[in-house]
C-alpha positions in Angstrom: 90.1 107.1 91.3 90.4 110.0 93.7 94.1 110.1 94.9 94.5 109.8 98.8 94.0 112.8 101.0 97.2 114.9 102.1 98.2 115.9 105.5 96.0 119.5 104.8 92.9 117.9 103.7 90.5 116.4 106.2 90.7 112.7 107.2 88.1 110.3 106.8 87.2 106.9 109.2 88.4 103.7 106.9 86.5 100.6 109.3 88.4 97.6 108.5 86.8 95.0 106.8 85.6 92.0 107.5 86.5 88.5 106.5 89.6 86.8 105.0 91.7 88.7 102.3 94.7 88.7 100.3 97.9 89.2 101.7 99.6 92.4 100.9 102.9 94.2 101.5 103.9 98.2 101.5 105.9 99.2 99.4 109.8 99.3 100.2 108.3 98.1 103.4 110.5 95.0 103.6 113.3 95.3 101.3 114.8 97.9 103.8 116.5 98.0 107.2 113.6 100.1 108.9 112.7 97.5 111.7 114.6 95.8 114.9 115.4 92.1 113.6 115.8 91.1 117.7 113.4 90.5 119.9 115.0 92.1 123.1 114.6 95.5 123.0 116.9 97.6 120.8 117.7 101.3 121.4 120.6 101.8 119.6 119.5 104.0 116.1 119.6 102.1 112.7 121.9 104.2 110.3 121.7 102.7 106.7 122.8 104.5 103.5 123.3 103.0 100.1 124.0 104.9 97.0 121.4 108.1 97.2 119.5 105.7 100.1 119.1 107.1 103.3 117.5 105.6 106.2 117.7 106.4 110.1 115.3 104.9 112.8 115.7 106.1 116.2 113.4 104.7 119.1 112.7 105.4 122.7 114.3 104.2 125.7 110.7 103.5 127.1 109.1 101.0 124.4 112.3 100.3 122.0 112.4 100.4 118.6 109.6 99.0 116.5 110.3 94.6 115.2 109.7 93.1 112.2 107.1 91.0 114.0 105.2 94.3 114.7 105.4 94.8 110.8 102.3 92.4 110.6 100.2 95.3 111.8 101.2 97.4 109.0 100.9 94.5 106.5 97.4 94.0 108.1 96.7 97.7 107.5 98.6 97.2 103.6 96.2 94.6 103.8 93.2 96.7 104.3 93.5 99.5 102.3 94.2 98.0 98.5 91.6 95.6 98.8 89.3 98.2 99.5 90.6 100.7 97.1 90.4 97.3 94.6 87.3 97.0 95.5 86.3 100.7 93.9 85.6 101.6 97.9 86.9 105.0 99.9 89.7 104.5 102.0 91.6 106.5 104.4 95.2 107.0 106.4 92.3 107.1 109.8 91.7 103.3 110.2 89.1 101.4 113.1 89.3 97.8 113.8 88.6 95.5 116.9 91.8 93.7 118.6 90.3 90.5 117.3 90.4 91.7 113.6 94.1 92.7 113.6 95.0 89.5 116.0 93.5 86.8 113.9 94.7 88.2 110.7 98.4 88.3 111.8 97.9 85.0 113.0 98.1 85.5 117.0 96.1 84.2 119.4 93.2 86.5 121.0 93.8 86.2 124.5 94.2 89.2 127.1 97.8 88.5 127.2 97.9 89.0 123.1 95.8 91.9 123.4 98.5 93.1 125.6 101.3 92.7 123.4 99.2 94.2 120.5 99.2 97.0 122.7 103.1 97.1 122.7 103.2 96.5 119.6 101.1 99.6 118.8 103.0 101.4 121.0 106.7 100.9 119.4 105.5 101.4 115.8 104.1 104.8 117.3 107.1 106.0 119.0 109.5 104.8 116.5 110.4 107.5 114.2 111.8 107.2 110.6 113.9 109.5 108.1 114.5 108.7 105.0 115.1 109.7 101.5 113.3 107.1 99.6 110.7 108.3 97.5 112.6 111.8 97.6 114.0 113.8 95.1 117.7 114.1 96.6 119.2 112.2 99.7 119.2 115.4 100.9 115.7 115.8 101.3 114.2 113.3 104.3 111.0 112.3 104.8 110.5 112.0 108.9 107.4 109.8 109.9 106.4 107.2 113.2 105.0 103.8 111.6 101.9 104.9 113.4 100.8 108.6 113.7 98.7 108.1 116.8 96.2 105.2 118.1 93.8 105.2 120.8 91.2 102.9 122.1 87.5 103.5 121.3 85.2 103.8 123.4 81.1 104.2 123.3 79.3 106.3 125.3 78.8 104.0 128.0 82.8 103.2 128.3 82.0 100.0 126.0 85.1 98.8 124.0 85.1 99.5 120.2 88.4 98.8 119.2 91.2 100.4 118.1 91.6 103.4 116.1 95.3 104.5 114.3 96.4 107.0 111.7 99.0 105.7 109.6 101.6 108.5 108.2 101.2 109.4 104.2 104.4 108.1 103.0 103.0 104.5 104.3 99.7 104.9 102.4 101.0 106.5 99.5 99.2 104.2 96.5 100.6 101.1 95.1 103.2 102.1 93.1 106.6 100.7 92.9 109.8 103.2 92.8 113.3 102.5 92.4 116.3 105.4 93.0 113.5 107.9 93.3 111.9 107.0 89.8 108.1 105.0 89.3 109.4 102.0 87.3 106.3 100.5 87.7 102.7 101.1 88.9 99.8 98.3 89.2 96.5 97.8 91.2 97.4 95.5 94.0 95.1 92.7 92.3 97.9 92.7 89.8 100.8 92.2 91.6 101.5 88.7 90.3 101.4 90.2 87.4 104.6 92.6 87.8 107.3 92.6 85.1 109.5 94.6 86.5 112.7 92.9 88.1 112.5 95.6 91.2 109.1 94.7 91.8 109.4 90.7 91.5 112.1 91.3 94.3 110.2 93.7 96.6 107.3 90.6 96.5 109.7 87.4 96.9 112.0 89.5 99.9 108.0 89.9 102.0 108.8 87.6 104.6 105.2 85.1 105.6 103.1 85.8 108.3 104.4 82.9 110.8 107.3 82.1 109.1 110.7 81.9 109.9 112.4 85.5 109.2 116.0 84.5 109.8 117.6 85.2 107.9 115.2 87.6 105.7 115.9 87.6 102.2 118.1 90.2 100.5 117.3 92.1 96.8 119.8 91.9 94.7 119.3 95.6 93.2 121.3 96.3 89.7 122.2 100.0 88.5 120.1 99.6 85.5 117.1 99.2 87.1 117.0 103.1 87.7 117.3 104.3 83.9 
């Protein structure tokens, strides 16, 4: 399988697919404090450290910090991408999708007004930015990234709505492979998650909070020190 494409090589259109598919969850993308957990608008940066763990979000005064509710985009987009890449088909960090694709995946309604909020929702996730030392080397190395690299509305030649298109950051859509205290202790096609052995991984899947469930309080992984040898 050819591995995803860096920030230097050239980036490809992924459309989103059609139909009903299996839920799926990012990596680490719930089992960490990366998101607000209120739904008024938080400013105030998110400084977490644990062990060699380091995490910092920082948002702007203008759209706030980035929700756990507008996680359901990036679990859309999770979504997405290993069923293609299951699926023996191209993917690609570059992903278009209509309003009504992301909207009735996540569960929402498809009105103007949710269109609106998808908007927002776009718009925190873009201007939220992350650093963090998970998946890194050292804590002393950080990986900086917005949930969202940019997104813009498409457009035909006529001014005709097309959608939406986004870039998602690498560290996001790096492939499904689960690491613990900076080491792969596991790696599986997403088809085969139910099929994880590994203690870290059975807790990364039973912490991912469901789409219209309650998420108060989110569950908490217990992680051991032995998990990492």
């Amino acid at each position: 399988m050819r591995p995803p494409p860096t920030d230097l090589e050239p980036i490809g259109l992924f459309h989103a697919r059609p139909g009903k598919m299996a839920l799926r969850d990012a990596q680490d993308l719930m089992a960490w404090p990366f998101f607000s957990l209120a739904k008024s608008r938080r400013i105030r940066p998110i400084d977490f450290r644990m062990g060699e763990i380091a995490i910092r979000v920082e948002a702007t005064v203008e759209h706030g910090m980035a929700t756990i509710w507008d996680a359901d985009i990036l679990i859309w987009a999770a979504s997405q991408i290993v069923d293609a890449r299951d699926n023996g088909l191209r993917t690609s960090r570059m992903m278009a999708a209509t309003p009504h694709e992301i909207l009735t995946f996540v569960g929402r309604g498809t009105s103007a007004r949710e269109y609106l909020l998808l908007k927002a929702a776009l718009d925190r996730l873009q201007s939220t930015t992350v650093a963090t030392s998970i998946r890194q080397a050292t804590e002393r190395w950080m990986h900086r990234f917005s949930w969202i690299n940019e997104w813009k509305e498409r457009t035909d030649h006529r001014g005709k709505p097309l959608g939406i298109e986004l870039v998602l950051p690498d560290w996001f859509y790096a492939g499904i492979m689960v690491m613990y205290a900076g080491k792969v202790v596991e790696q599986l096609k997403a088809s085969e998650l139910s099929q994880a052995q590994h203690p870290y991984t059975r807790g990364l899947l039973n912490c991912m909070p469901k789409i219209g469930a309650d998420r108060h309080p989110l569950p908490v992984l217990d992680r051991k020190p032995e998990w990492a040898q």
